[in-house]
PDB file of N, CA, C and O in Angstrom:
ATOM      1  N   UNK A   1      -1.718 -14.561  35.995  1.00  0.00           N
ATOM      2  CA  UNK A   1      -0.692 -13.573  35.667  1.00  0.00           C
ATOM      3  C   UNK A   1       0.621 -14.291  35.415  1.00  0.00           C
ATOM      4  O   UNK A   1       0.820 -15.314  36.071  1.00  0.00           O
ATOM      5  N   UNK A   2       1.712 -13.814  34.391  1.00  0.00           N
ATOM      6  CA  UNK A   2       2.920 -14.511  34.055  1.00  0.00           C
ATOM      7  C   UNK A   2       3.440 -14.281  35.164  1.00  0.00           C
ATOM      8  O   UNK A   2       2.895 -13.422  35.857  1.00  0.00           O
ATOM      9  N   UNK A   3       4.410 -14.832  35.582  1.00  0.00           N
ATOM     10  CA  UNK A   3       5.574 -15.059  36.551  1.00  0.00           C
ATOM     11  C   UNK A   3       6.381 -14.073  35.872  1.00  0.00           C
ATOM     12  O   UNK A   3       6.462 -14.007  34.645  1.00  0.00           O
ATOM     13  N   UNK A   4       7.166 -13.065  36.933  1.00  0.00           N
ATOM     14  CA  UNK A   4       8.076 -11.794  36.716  1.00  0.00           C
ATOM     15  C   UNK A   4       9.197 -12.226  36.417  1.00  0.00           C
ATOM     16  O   UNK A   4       9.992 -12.099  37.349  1.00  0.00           O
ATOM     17  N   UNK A   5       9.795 -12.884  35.129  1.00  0.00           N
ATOM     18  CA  UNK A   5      11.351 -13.505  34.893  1.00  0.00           C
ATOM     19  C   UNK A   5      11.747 -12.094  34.364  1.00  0.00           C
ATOM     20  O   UNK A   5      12.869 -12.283  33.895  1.00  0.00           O
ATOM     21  N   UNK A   6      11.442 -10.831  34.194  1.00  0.00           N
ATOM     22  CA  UNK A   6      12.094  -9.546  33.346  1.00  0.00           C
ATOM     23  C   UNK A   6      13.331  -9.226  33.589  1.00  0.00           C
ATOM     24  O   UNK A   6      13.803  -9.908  34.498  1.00  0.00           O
ATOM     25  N   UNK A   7      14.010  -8.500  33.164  1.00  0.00           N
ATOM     26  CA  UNK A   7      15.252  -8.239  33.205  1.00  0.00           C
ATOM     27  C   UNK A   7      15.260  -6.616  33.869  1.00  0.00           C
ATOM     28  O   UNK A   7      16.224  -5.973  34.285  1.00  0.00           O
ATOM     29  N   UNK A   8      13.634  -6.186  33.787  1.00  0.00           N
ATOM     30  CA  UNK A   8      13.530  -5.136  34.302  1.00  0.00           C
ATOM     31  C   UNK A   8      12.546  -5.034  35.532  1.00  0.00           C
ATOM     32  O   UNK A   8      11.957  -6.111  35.626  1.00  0.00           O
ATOM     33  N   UNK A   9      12.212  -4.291  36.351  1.00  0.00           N
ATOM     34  CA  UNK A   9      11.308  -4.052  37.335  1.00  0.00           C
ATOM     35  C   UNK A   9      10.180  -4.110  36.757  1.00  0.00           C
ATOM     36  O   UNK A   9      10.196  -3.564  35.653  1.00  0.00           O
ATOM     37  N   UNK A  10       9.001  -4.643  37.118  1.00  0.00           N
ATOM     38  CA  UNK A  10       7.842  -4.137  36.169  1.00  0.00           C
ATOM     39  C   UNK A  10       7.293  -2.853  35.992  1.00  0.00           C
ATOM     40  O   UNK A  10       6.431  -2.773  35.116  1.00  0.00           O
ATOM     41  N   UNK A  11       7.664  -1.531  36.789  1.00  0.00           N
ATOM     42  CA  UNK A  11       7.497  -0.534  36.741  1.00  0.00           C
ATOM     43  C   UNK A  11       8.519  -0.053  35.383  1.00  0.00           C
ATOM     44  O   UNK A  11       8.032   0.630  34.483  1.00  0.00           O
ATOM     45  N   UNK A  12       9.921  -0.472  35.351  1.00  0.00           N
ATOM     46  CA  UNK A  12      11.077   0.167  34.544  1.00  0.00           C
ATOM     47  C   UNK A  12      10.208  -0.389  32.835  1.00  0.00           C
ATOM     48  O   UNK A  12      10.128   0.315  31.828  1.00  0.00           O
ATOM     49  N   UNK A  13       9.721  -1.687  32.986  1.00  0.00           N
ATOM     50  CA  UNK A  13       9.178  -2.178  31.434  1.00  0.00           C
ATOM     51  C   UNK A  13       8.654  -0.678  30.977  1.00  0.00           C
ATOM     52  O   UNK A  13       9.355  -0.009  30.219  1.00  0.00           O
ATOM     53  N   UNK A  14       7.724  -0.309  31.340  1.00  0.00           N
ATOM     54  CA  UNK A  14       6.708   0.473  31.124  1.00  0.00           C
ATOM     55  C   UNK A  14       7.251   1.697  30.931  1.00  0.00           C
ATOM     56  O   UNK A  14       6.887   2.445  30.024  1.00  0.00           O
ATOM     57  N   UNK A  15       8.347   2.034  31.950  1.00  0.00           N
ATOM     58  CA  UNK A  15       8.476   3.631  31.672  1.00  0.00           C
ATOM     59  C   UNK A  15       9.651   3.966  31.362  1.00  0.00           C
ATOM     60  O   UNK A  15       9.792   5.093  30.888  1.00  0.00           O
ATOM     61  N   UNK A  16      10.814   3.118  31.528  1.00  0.00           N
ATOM     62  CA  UNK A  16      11.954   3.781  30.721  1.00  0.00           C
ATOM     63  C   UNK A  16      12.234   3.959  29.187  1.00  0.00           C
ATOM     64  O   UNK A  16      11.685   3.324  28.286  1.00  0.00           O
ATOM     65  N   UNK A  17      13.047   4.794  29.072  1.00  0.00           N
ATOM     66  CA  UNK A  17      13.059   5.270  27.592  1.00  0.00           C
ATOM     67  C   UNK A  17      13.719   4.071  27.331  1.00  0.00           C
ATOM     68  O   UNK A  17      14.364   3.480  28.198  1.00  0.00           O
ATOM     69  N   UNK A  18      13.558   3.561  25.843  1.00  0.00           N
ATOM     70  CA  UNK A  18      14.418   2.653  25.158  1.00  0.00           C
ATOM     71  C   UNK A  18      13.881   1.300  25.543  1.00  0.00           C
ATOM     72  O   UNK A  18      14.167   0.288  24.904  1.00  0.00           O
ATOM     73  N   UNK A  19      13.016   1.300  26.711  1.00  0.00           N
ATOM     74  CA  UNK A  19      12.172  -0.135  26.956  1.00  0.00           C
ATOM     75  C   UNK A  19      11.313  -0.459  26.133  1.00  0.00           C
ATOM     76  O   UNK A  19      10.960   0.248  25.188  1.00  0.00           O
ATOM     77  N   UNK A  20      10.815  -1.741  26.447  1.00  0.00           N
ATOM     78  CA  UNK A  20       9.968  -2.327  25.453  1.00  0.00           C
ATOM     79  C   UNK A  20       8.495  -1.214  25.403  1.00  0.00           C
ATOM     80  O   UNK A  20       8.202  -0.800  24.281  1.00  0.00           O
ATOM     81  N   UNK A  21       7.909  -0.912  26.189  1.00  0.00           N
ATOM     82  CA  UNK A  21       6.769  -0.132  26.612  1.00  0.00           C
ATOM     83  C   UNK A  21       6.934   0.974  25.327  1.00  0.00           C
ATOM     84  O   UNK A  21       6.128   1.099  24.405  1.00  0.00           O
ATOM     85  N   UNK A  22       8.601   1.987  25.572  1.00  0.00           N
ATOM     86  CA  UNK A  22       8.982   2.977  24.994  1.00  0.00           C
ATOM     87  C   UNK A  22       9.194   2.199  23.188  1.00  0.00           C
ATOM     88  O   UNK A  22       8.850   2.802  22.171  1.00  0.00           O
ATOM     89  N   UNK A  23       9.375   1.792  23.189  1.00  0.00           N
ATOM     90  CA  UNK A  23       9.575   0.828  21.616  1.00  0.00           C
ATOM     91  C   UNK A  23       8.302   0.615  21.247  1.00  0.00           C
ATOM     92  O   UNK A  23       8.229   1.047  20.096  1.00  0.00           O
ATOM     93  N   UNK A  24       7.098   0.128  21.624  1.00  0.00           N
ATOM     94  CA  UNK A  24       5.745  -0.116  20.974  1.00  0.00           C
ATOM     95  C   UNK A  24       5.505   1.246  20.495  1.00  0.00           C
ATOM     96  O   UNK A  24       5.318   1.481  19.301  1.00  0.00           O
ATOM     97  N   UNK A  25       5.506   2.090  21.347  1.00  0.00           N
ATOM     98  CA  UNK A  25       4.692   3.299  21.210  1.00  0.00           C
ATOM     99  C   UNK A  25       5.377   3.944  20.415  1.00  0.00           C
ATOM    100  O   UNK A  25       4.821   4.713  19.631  1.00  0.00           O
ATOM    101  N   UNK A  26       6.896   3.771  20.426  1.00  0.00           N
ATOM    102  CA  UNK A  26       7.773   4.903  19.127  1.00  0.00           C
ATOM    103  C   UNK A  26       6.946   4.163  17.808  1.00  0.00           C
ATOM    104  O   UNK A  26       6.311   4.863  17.021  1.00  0.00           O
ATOM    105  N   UNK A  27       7.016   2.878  17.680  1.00  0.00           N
ATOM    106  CA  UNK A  27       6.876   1.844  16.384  1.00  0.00           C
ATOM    107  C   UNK A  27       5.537   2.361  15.966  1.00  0.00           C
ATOM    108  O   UNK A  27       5.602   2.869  14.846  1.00  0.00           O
ATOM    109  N   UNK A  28       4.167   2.405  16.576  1.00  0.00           N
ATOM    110  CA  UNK A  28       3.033   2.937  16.386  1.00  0.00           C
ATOM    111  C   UNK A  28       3.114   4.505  16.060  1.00  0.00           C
ATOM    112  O   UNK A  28       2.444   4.929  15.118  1.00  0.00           O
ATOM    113  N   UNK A  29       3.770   5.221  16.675  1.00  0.00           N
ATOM    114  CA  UNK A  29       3.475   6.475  16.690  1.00  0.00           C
ATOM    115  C   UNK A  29       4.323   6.942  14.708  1.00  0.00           C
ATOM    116  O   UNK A  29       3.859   7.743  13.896  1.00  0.00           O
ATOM    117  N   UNK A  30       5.740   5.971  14.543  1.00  0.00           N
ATOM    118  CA  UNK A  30       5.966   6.280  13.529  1.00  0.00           C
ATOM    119  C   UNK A  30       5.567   5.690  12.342  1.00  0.00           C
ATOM    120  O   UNK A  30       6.169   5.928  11.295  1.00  0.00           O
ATOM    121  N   UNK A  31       4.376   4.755  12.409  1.00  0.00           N
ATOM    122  CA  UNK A  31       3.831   3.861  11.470  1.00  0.00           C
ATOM    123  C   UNK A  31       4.936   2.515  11.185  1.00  0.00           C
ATOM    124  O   UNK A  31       5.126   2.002  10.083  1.00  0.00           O
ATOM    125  N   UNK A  32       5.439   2.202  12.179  1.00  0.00           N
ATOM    126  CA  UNK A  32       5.692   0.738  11.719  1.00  0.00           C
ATOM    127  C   UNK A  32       5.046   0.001  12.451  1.00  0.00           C
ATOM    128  O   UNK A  32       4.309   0.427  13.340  1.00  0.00           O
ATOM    129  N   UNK A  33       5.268  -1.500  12.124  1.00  0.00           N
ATOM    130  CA  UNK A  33       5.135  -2.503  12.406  1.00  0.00           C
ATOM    131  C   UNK A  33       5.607  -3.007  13.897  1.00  0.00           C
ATOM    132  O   UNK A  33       6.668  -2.904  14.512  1.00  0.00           O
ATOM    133  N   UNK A  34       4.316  -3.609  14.201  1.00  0.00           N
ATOM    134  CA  UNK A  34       4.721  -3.848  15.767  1.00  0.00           C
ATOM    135  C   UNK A  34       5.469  -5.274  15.706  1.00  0.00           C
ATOM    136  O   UNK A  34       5.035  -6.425  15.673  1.00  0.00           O
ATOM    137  N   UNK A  35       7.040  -4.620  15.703  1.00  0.00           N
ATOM    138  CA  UNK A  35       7.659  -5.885  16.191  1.00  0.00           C
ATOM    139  C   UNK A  35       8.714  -5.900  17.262  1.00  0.00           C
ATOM    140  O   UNK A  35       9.610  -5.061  17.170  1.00  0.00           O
ATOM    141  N   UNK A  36       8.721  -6.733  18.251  1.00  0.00           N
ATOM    142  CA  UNK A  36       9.158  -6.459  19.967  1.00  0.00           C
ATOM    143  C   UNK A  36      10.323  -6.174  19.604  1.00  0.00           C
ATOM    144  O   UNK A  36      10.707  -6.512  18.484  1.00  0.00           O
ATOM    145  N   UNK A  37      11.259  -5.386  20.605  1.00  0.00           N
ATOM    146  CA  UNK A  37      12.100  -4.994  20.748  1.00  0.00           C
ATOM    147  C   UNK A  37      12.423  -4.369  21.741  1.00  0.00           C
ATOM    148  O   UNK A  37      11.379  -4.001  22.279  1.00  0.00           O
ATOM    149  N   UNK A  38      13.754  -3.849  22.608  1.00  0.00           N
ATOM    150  CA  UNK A  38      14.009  -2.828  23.228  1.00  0.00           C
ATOM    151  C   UNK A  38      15.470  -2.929  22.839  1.00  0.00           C
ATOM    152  O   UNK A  38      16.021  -3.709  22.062  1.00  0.00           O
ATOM    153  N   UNK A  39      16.078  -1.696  23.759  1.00  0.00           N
ATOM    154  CA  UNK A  39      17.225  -1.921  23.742  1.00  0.00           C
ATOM    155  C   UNK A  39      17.689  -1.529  25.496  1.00  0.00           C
ATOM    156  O   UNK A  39      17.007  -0.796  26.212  1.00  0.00           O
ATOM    157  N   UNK A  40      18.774  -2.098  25.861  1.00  0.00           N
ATOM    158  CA  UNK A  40      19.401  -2.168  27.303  1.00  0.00           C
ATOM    159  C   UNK A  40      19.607  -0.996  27.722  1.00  0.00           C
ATOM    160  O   UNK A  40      19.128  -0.796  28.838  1.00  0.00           O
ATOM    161  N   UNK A  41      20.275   0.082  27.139  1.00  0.00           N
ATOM    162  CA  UNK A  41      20.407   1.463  27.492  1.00  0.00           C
ATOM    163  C   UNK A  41      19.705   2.585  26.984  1.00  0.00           C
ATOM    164  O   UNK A  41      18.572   2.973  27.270  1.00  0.00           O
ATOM    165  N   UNK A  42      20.619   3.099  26.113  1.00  0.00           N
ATOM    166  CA  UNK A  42      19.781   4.245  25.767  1.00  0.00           C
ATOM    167  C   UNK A  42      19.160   4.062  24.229  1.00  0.00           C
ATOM    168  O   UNK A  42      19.818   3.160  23.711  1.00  0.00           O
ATOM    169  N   UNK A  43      18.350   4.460  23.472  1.00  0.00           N
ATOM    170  CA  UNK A  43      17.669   4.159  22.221  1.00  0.00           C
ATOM    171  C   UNK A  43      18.895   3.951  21.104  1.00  0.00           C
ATOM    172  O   UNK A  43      19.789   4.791  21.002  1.00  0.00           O
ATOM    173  N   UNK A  44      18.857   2.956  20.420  1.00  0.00           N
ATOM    174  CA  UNK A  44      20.280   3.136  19.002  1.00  0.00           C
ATOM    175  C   UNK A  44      21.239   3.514  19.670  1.00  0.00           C
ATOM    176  O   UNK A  44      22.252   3.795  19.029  1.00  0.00           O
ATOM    177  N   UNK A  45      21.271   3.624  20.795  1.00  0.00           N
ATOM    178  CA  UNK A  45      22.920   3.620  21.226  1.00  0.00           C
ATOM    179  C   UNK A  45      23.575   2.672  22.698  1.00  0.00           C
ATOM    180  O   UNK A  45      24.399   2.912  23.581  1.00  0.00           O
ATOM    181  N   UNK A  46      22.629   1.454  22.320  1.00  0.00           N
ATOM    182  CA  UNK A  46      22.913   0.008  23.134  1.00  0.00           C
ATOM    183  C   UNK A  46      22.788  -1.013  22.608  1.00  0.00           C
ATOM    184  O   UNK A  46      22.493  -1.088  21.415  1.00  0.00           O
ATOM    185  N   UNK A  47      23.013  -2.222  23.495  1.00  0.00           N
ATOM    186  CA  UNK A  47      22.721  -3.216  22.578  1.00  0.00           C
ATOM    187  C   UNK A  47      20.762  -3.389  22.331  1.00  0.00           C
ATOM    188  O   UNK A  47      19.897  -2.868  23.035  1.00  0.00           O
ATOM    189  N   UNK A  48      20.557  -4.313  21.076  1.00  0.00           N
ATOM    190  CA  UNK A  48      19.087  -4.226  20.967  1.00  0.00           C
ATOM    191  C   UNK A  48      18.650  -5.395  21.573  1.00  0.00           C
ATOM    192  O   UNK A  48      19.321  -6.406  21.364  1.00  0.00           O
ATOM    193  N   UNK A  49      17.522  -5.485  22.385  1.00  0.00           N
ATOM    194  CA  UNK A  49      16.845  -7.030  22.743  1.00  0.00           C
ATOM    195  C   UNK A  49      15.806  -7.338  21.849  1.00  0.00           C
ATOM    196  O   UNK A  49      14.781  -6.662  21.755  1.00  0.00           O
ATOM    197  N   UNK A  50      16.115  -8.608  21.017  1.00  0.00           N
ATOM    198  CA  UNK A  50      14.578  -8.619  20.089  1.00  0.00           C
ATOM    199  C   UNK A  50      13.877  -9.841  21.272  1.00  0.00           C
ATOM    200  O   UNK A  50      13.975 -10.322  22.400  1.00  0.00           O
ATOM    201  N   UNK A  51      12.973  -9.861  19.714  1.00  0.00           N
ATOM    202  CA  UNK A  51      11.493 -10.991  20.682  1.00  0.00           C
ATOM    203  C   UNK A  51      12.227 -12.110  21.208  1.00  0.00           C
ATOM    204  O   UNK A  51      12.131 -12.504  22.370  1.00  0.00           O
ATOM    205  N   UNK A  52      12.961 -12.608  20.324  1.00  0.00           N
ATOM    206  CA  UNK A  52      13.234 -13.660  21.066  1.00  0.00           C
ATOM    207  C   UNK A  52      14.086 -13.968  22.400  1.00  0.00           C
ATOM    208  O   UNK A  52      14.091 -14.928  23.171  1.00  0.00           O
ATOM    209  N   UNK A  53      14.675 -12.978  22.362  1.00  0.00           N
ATOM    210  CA  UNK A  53      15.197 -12.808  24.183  1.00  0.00           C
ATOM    211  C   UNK A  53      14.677 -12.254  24.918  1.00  0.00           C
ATOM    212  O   UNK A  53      15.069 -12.114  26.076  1.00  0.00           O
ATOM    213  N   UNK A  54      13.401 -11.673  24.330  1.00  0.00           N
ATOM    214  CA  UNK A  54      12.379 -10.764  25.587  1.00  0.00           C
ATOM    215  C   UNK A  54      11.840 -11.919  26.707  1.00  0.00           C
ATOM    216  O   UNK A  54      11.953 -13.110  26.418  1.00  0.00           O
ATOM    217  N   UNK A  55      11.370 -11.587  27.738  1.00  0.00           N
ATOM    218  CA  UNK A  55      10.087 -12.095  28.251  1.00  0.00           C
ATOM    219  C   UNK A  55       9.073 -11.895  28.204  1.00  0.00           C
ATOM    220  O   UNK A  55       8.624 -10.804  27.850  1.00  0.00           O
ATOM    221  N   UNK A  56       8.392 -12.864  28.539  1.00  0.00           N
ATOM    222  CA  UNK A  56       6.303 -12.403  28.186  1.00  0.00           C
ATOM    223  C   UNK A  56       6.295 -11.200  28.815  1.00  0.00           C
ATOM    224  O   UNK A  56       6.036 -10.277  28.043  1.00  0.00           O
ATOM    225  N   UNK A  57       6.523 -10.818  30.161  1.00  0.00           N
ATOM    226  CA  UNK A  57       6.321  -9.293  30.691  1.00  0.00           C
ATOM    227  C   UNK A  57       6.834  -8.245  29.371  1.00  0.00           C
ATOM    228  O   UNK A  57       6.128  -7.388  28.840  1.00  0.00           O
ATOM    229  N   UNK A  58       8.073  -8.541  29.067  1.00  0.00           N
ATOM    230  CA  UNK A  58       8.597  -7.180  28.192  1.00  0.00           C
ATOM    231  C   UNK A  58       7.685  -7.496  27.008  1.00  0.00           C
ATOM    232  O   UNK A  58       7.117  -6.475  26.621  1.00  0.00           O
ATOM    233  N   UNK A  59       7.439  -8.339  26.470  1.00  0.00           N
ATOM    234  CA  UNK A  59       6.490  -8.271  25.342  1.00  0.00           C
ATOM    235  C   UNK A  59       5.212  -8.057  25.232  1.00  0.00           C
ATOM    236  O   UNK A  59       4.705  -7.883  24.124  1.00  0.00           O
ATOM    237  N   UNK A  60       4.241  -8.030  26.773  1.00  0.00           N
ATOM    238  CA  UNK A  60       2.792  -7.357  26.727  1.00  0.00           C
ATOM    239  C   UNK A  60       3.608  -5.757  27.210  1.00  0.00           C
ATOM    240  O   UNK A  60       2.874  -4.819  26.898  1.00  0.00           O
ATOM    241  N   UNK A  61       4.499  -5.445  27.663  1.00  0.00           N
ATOM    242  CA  UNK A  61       5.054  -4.304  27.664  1.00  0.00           C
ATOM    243  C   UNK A  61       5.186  -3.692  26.456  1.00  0.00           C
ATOM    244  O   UNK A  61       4.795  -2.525  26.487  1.00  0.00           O
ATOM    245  N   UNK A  62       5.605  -4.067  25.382  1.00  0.00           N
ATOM    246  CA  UNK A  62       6.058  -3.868  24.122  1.00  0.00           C
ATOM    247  C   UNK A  62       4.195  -3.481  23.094  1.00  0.00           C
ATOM    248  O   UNK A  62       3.773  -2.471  22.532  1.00  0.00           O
ATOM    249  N   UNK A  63       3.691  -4.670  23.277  1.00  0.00           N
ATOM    250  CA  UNK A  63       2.366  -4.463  23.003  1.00  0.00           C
ATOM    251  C   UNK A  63       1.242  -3.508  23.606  1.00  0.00           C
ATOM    252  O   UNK A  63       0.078  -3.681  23.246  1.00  0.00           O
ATOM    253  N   UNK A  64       1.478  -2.777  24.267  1.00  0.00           N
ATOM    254  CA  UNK A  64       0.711  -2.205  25.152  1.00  0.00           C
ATOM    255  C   UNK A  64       1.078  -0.858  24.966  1.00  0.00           C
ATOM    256  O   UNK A  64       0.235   0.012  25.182  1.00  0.00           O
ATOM    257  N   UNK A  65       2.817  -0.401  24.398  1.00  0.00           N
ATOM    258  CA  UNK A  65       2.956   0.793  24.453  1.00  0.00           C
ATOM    259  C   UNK A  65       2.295   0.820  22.904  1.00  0.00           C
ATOM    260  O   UNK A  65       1.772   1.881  22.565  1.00  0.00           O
ATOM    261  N   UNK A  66       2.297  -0.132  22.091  1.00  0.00           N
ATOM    262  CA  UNK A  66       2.024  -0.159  20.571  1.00  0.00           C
ATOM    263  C   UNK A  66       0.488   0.374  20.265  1.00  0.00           C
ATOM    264  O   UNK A  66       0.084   1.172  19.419  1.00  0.00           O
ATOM    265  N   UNK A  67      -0.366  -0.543  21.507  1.00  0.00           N
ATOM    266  CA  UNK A  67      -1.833  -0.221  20.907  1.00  0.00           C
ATOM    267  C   UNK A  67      -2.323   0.863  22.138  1.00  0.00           C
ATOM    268  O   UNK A  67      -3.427   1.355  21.906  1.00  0.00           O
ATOM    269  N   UNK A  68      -1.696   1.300  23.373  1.00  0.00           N
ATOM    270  CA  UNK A  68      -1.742   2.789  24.042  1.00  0.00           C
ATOM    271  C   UNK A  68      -1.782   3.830  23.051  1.00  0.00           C
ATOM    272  O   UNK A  68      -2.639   4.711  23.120  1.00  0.00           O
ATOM    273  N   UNK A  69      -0.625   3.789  21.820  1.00  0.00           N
ATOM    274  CA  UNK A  69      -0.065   4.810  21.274  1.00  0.00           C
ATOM    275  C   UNK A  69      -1.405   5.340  20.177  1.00  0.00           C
ATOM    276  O   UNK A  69      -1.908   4.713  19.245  1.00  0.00           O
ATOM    277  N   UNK A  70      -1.779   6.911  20.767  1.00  0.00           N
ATOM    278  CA  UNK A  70      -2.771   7.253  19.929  1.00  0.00           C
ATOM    279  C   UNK A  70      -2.571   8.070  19.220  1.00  0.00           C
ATOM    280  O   UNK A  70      -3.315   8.253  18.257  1.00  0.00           O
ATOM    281  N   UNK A  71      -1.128   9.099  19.544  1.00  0.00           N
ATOM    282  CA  UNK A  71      -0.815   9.849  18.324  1.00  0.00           C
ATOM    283  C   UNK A  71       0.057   9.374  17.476  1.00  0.00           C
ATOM    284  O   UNK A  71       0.765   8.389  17.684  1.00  0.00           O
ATOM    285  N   UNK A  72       0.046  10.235  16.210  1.00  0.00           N
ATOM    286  CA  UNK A  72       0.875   9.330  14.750  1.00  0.00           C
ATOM    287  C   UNK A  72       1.374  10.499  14.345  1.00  0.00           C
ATOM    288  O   UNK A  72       0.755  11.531  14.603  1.00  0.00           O
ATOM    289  N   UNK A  73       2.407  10.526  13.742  1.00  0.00           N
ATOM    290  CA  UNK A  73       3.545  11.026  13.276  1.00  0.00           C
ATOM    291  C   UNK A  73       3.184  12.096  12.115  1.00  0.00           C
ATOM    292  O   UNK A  73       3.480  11.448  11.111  1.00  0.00           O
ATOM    293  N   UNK A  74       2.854  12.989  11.793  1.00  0.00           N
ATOM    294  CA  UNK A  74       2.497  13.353  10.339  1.00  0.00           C
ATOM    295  C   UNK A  74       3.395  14.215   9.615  1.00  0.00           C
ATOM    296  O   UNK A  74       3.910  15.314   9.819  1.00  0.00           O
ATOM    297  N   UNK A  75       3.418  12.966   8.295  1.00  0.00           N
ATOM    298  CA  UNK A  75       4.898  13.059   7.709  1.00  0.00           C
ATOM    299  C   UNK A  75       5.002  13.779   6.921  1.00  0.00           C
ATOM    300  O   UNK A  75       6.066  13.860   6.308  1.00  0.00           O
ATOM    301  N   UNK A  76       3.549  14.871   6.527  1.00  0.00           N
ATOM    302  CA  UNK A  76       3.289  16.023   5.197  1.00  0.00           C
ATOM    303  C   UNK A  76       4.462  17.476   6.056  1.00  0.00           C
ATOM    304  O   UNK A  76       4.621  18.557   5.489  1.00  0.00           O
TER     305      UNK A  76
END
């Protein structure tokens, strides 16, 4: 298992809004591209964390809300 360097609790990865967890699953659910991200506060209205300042935790966080995510957006 990775070593916990997160910036978040490992519970908060997963379930706060605007976390990486919450970012896979928006990105899947609206047909984009899974690419890591979160942001610190609240969604588009904080700063953004990309991949490269994530940690491995926030990024199987990030991946996990992406391929969890089973509903999709339908844009008709």
């Amino acid at each position: 298992m990775f070593k916990n360097t997160s910036k978040f609790s490992s519970i908060e990865a997963y379930t706060r809004h605007g976390g990486p967890y919450d970012r896979g699953s928006a990105d899947r659910y609206y047909g984009r591209s899974a690419v890591p991200h979160y942001f610190k506060g609240a969604t588009h209205q904080s700063d953004l964390v990309s991949y490269e300042s994530m940690t491995t935790e926030e990024i199987e966080a990030y991946y996990a809300g992406y391929k969890e995510e089973t509903d999709r957006k339908n844009w008709k």
